[in-house]
C-alpha positions in Angstrom: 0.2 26.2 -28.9 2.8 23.8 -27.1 6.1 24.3 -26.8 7.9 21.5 -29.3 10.7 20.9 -27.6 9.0 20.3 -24.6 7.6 16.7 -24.4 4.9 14.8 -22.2 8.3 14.0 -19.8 9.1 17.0 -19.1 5.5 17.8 -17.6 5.2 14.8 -15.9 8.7 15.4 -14.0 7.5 18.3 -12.8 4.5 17.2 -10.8 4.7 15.4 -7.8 3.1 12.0 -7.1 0.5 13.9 -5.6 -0.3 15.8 -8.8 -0.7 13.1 -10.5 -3.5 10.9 -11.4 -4.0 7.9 -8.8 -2.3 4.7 -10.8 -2.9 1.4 -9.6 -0.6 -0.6 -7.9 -0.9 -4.5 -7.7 0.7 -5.9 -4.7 1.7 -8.9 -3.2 0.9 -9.3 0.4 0.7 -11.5 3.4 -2.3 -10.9 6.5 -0.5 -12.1 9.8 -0.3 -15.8 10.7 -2.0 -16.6 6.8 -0.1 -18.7 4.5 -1.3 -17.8 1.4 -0.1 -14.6 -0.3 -2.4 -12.9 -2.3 -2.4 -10.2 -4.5 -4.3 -7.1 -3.8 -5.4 -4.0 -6.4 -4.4 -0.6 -4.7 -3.4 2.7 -5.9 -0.8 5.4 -5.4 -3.3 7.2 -3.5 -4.3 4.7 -1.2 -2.9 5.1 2.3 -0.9 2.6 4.1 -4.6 2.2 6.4 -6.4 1.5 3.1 -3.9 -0.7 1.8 -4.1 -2.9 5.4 -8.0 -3.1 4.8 -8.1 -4.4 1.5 -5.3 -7.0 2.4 -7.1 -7.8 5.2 -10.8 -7.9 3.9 -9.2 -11.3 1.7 -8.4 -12.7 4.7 -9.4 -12.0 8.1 -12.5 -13.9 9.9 -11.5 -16.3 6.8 -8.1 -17.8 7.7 -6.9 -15.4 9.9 -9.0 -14.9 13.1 -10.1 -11.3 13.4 -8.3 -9.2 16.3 -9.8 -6.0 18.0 -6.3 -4.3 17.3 -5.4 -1.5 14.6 -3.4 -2.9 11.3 -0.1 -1.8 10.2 1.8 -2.6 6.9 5.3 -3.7 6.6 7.5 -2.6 3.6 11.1 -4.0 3.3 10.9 -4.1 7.5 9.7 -1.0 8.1 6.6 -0.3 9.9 4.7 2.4 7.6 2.9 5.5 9.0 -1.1 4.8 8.5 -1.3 8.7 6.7 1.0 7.3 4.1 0.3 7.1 1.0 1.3 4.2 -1.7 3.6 6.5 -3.8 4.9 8.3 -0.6 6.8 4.6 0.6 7.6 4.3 -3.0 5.8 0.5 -3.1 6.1 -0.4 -6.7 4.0 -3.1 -8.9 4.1 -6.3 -7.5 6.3 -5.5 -4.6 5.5 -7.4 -1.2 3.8 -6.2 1.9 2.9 -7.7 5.0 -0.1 -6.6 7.1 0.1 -7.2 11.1 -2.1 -6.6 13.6 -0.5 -3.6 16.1 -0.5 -5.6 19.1 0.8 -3.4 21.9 3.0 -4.6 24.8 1.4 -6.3 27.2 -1.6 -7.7 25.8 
């Protein structure tokens, strides 16, 4: 038997994002040089390498020429960590993103 002072919040606050069931996450994001922005289903789980793939399956060879570089997502100017996960960078519903191909110096 439950506790009944103790309520479905209380659990939840407990756990950490990675306790919890995956929830999705619709963003808004831009591939490189493209110049439509798209929205893109991903979920807290996703890492910041998945989340660059699905932006770029929309677009790349379509509008955007496809590059033989890694991609790397951009959240409020910050270049995220591939490992990272969607509820690790705390990217909300509907927040933007912007893919870019990791170009490094010199090429």
């Amino acid at each position: 038997m439950s506790d009944p002072g103790m309520t479905d919040t209380d659990t939840t606050s407990e756990l950490g994002a990675e306790d919890l069931a995956p929830q999705l996450v619709p963003l808004n994001a831009i591939f490189a040089t493209d110049f439509v922005q798209i929205l893109v289903p991903v979920t807290t789980a996703n890492t910041m390498a998945e989340v660059a793939g699905a932006v770029a399956y929309h677009v790349e060879g379509k509008r955007v020429r496809a590059l033989p570089y890694p991609k790397v997502v951009i959240y409020h100017g910050e270049r995220l960590p591939a490992e990272m996960t969607v509820a690790e960078a705390g990217i909300k519903p509907l927040d933007h993103v912007t893919v870019e191909y990791d170009i490094p110096e010199g090429s």
